[in-house]
N, C-alpha and C positions, 0 to 999 in steps of 0.2 A: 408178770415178769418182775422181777427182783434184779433193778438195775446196779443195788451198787454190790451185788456177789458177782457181777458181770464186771464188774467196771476194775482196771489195776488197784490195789487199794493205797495206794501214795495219796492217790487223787481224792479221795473221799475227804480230805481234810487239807486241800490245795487251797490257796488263796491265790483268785488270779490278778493279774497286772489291773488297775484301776487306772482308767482313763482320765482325761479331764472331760468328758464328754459322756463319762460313766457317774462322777461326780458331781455334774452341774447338768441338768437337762432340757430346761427353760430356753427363754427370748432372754435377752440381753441388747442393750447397746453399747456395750463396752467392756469385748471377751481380751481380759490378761492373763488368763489363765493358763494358756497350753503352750507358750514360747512360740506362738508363730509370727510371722511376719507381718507386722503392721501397717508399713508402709506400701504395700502390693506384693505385686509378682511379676518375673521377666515373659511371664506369659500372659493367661486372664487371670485377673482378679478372683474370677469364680471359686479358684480351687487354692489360694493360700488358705481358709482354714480348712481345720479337720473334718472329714466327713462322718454322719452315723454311723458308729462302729456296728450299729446291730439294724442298719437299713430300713426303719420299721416304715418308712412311706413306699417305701419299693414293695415290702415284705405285704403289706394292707391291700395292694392293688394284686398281685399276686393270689391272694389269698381268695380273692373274689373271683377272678380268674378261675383258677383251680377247684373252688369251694369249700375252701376249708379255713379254719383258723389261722391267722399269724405265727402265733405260738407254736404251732407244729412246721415251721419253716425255717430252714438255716442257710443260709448262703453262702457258699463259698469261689474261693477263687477256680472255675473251671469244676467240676464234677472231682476232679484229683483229688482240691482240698478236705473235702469228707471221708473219702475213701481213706485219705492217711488219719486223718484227726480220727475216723472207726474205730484203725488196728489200734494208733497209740493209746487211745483210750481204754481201749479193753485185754487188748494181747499184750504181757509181760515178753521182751524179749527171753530168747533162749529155752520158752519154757510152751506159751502157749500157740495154737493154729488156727489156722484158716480154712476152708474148702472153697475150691475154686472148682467150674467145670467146663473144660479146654474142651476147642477151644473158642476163648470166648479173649475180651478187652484184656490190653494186656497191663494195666498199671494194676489192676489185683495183686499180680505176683510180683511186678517192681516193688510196690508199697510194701507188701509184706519183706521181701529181702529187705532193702533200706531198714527196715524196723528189726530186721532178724528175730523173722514169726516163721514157722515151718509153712510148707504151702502143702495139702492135701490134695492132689489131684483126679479126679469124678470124670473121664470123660465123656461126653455125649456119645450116645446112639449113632449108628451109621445114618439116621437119620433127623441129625441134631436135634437130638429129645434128651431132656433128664434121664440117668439114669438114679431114680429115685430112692430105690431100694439100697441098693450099692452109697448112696450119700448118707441115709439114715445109718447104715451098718457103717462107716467110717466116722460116724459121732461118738468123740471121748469126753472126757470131765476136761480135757484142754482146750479141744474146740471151741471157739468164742463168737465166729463169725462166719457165716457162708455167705458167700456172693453168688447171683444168679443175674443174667441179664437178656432181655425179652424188650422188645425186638433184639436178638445176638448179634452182637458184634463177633468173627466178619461172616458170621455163616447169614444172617439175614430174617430169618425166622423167627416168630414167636414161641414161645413156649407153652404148655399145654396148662390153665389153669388152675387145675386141678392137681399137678404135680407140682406147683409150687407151693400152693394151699397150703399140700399134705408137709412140706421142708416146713413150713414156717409152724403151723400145727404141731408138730413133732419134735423140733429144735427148740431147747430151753436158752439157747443164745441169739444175736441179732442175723436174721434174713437179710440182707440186702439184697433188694433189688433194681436192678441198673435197667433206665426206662429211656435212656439215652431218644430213642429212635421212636418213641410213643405215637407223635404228632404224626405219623405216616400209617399207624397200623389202624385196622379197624377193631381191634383188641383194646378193650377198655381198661385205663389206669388202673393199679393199685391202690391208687390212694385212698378210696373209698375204705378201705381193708383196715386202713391206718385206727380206727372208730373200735374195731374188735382187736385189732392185734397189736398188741402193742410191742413186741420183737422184730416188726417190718421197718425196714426204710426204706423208700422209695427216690431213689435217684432222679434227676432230669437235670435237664442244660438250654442255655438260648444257643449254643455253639449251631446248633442242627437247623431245624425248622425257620428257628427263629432269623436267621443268616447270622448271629451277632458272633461267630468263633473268636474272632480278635480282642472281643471285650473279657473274656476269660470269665464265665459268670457260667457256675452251676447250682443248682438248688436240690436240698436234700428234705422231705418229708419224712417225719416223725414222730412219735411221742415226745411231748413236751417236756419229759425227765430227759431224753437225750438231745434234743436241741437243748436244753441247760448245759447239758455235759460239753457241747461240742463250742456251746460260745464264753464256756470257763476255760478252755481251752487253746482257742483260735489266737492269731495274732491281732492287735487290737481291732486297727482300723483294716481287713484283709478285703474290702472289697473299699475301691478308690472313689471319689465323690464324683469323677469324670465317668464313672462306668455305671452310679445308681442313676447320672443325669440321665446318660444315653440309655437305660435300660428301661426308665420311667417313660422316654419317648417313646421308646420301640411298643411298648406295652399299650399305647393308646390305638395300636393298628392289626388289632384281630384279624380284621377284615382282608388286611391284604396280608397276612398271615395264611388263612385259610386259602385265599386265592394261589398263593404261592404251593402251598401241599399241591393243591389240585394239580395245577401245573407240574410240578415235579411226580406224582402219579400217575399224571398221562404221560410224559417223556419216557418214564420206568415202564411202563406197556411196551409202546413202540420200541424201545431199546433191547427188550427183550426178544420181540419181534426181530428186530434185525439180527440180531445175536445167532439167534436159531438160524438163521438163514446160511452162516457162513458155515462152512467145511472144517474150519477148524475148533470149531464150540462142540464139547461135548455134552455139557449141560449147564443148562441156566438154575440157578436152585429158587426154590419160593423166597420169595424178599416180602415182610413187613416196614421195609427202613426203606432210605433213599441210595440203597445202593444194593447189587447183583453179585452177586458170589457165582464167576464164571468158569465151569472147567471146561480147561482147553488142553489140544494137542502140544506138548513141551511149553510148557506157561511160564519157565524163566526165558527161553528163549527169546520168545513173543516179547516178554514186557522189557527186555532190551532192545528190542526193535523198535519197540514203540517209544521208548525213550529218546533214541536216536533221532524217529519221527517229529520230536519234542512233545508228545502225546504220555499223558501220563497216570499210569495205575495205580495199584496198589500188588505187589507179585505174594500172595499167601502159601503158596509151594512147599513153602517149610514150613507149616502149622500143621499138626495135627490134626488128621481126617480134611484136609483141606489140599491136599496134595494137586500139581496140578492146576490150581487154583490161582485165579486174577478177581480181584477184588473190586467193580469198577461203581465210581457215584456218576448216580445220576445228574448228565449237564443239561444245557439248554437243549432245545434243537441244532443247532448249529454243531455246539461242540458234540453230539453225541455224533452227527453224520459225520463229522472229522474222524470222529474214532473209527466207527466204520470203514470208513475209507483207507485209514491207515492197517487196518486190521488186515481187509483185502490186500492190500501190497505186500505186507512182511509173513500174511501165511503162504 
């Protein structure tokens, strides 16, 4: 891969923002360097100064975790921050595109409008598969990026291996792959791929699995030419010292990490199980993720009912090949039998 024929060329010769923290990277006892607050904070102490702009004790733990390198890790705020920092790095507005395959997550195609990138639309199979052939033959000299995401968002399914292989194999530009829902499927990561391929990025987030959505923390796997790219890029400090604290914490509990999946995989059985059982489900679809792509009999009407119930879905209706379609995550016991219950009343 020949990153910088890929890359906008303003950027090949961009000098980015320099930190004080990018500048000076030692122990000190007496930092005057970056204008912050000396005297404390109306809150903790902890967090008057600046945090690692480039998180490397977060990124080291991570990396063991994962088993990969540091260097092939970038962090961003929520899974979002990459996807944008992608396009603007590589897609010139007005001129160059994208391929997305609907439907699937929807900031692909935010990201790209905001950037005013064309968006190429691929869509899945009646039976949410690549259609691969059709993506290959929609590749131009403007094309710069395709997105693919496995476990799908909201269809729920993984993707077929071998058909993403062949996208990234075949594409002289960057594959993205969005692994959002990984930690549930029994479909092994990408990232091992990262080693041969060096046009793959592989997505993930603490949002899911991890429970942490509030901390806004997604991580991006790639070639170390483009985690350059994306941290000459980012805003300085884009991930806050209150969120490498709490993620450093979260990181020392695999253990009930794994327990948690478990748990959320036996709920996702039963859930289904009950699903089926009621008169108004028409079909449960295969889920690799912690959530059921339900069709149902008039599924906006339902999920206004259920709203009312104060129970609450996701209504997918108007998504392409999703028609019909309630989008529902896996809860506790409790709350999945609430749903039930409610479900029974308003069909």
């Amino acid at each position: 891969m020949e990153l910088n024929k890929l890359l906008r060329p303003h950027l090949l010769n961009l000098t980015p923002y320099s930190s004080a923290r990018d500048e000076f990277k030692g122990e000190a006892d007496v930092y005057l360097d970056a204008n912050e607050n000396a005297f404390g904070s109306t809150s903790s102490d902890n967090y008057r100064r600046y945090p690692d702009p480039y998180q490397s004790e977060l990124k080291a733990i991570i990396g063991k975790i994962k088993n990969i390198d540091s260097e092939y890790i970038f962090l961003g705020n929520g899974s979002d921050e990459p996807i944008d920092l992608l396009i603007r790095a590589l897609c010139t507005p007005s001129r160059d595109k994208i391929i997305i395959t609907p439907p699937t997550y929807g900031m692909y195609e935010v990201s790209a409008n905001i950037n005013d990138v064309e968006i190429i639309k691929i869509p899945l199979t009646a039976d949410f598969e690549l259609e691969t052939d059709k993506i290959l033959e929609a590749i131009d000299s403007d094309v710069k990026i395709i997105f693919l995401c496995s476990p799908n968002n909201p269809t729920g399914n993984s993707m077929e291996k071998k058909d993403i292989l062949r996208v990234v194999k075949a594409f002289s530009g960057l594959v993205v792959l969005d692994e959002a829902y990984i930690d549930f499927s029994s479909q092994p990561s990408f990232i091992p791929e990262l080693q041969s391929d060096e046009n793959l990025v592989v997505l993930q987030t603490f949002s899911k699995a991890w429970g942490l959505a509030a901390l806004r923390l997604g991580m991006a796997f790639a070639n170390p030419e483009i985690i350059k790219v994306l941290n000459m890029i980012k805003p300085p400090y884009n991930i806050s010292g209150a969120t490498q604290e709490l993620a450093l914490d979260a990181l020392k509990n695999e253990d009930k990490l794994a327990s948690m999946v478990q748990d959320i995989l036996a709920q996702k059985k039963r859930l289904k199980s009950m699903l089926l059982e009621l008169p108004s489900v028409i079909e449960v679809y295969p889920s690799d993720a912690n959530f059921l792509l339900v069709k149902v009999a008039k599924a906006h009407e339902i999920y206004l009912k259920l709203i009312a119930g104060k129970v609450i879905v996701r209504d997918r209706s108007k998504v392409a090949l999703c028609e019909d379609c309630l989008r529902i995550t896996v809860g506790t016991a409790e709350e999945n039998k609430a749903l039930i219950a409610e479900l029974k009343r308003v069909s």
